[in-house]
N, C-alpha and C positions, 0 to 999 in steps of 0.2 A: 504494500500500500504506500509504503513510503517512496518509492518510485516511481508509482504513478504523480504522485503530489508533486516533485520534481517536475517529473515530465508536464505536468499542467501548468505549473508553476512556469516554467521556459516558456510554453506556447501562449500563456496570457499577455507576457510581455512583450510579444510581438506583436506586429500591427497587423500582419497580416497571417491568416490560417489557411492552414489548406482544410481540404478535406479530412483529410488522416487527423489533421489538426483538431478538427472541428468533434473529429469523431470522441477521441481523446475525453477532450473537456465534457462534452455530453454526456456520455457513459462515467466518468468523474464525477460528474453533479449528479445523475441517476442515482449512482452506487451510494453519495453521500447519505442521502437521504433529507438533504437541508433544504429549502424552497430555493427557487431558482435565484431570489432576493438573494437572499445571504448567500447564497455558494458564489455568486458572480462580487458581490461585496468585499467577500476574503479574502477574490484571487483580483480585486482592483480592474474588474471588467464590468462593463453593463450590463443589465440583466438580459434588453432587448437584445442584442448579441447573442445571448446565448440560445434565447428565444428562437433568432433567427435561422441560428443554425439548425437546430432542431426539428423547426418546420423543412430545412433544405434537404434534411439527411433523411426525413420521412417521405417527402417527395420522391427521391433518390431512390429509394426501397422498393416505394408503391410503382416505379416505371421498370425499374430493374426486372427480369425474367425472374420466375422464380427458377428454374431450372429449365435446361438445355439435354436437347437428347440425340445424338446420333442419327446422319439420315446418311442414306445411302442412293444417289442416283441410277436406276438403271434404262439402257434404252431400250425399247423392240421392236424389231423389226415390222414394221407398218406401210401398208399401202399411202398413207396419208401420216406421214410422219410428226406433223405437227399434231395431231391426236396423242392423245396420252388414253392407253388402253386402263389403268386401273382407278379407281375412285380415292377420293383425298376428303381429309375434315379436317377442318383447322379449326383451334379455340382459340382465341386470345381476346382480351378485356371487353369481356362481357359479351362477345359475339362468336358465334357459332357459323360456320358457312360450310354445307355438304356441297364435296360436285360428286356428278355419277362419271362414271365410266365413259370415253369415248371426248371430253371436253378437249377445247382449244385450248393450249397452254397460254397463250395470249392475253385471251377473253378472262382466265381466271386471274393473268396477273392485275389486268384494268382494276377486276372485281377488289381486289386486295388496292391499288391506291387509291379508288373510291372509299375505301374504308376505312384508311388510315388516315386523309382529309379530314372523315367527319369526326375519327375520336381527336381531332386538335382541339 
């Protein structure tokens, strides 16, 4: 614990944090257990700083993947190559999109930046 105090301790007195920085001090004042008031008082920082970071690094989370999975491309041999013989489901935030079998690789990638526009 006394190590982390250090480490926080250095990162307060700088002007600038990074990330990792930011991480730090968060999980610091988490673990404290002291209100964000006093933890930021102690270490001679504002509270809304820390605030702020907190909000960044929760943002940061919620856009982050929560895990990645191995894909493997394979081609075959097709009359009409630009076909893709097997069917695909993709999830991600909040949206579900099936194609069947037999789709335009094209037409599905449109469908995917239409979709990613509207979750901006």
């Amino acid at each position: 614990m006394a190590k982390k105090r250090t480490e926080v301790a250095r990162i307060t007195e700088r002007g600038y944090w990074s990330e990792e920085d930011a991480r730090v001090v968060v999980d610091a004042w988490q673990e404290s257990g002291e209100t964000m008031a006093s933890f930021a008082r102690r270490h001679g920082v504002q509270a809304k700083r820390v605030a702020r970071w907190v909000r960044r690094l929760q943002e940061s989370e919620e856009r982050a993947p929560s895990s990645f999975f191995p894909v493997r491309v394979v081609r075959r041999a097709d009359s009409d190559s630009r076909k893709v013989k097997s069917g695909i489901e993709l999830v991600r935030r909040g949206w579900r999109v099936r194609v069947a079998p037999g789709f335009v690789a094209e037409d599905f990638e449109r469908v995917l930046e239409v979709l990613e526009l509207g979750a901006r």
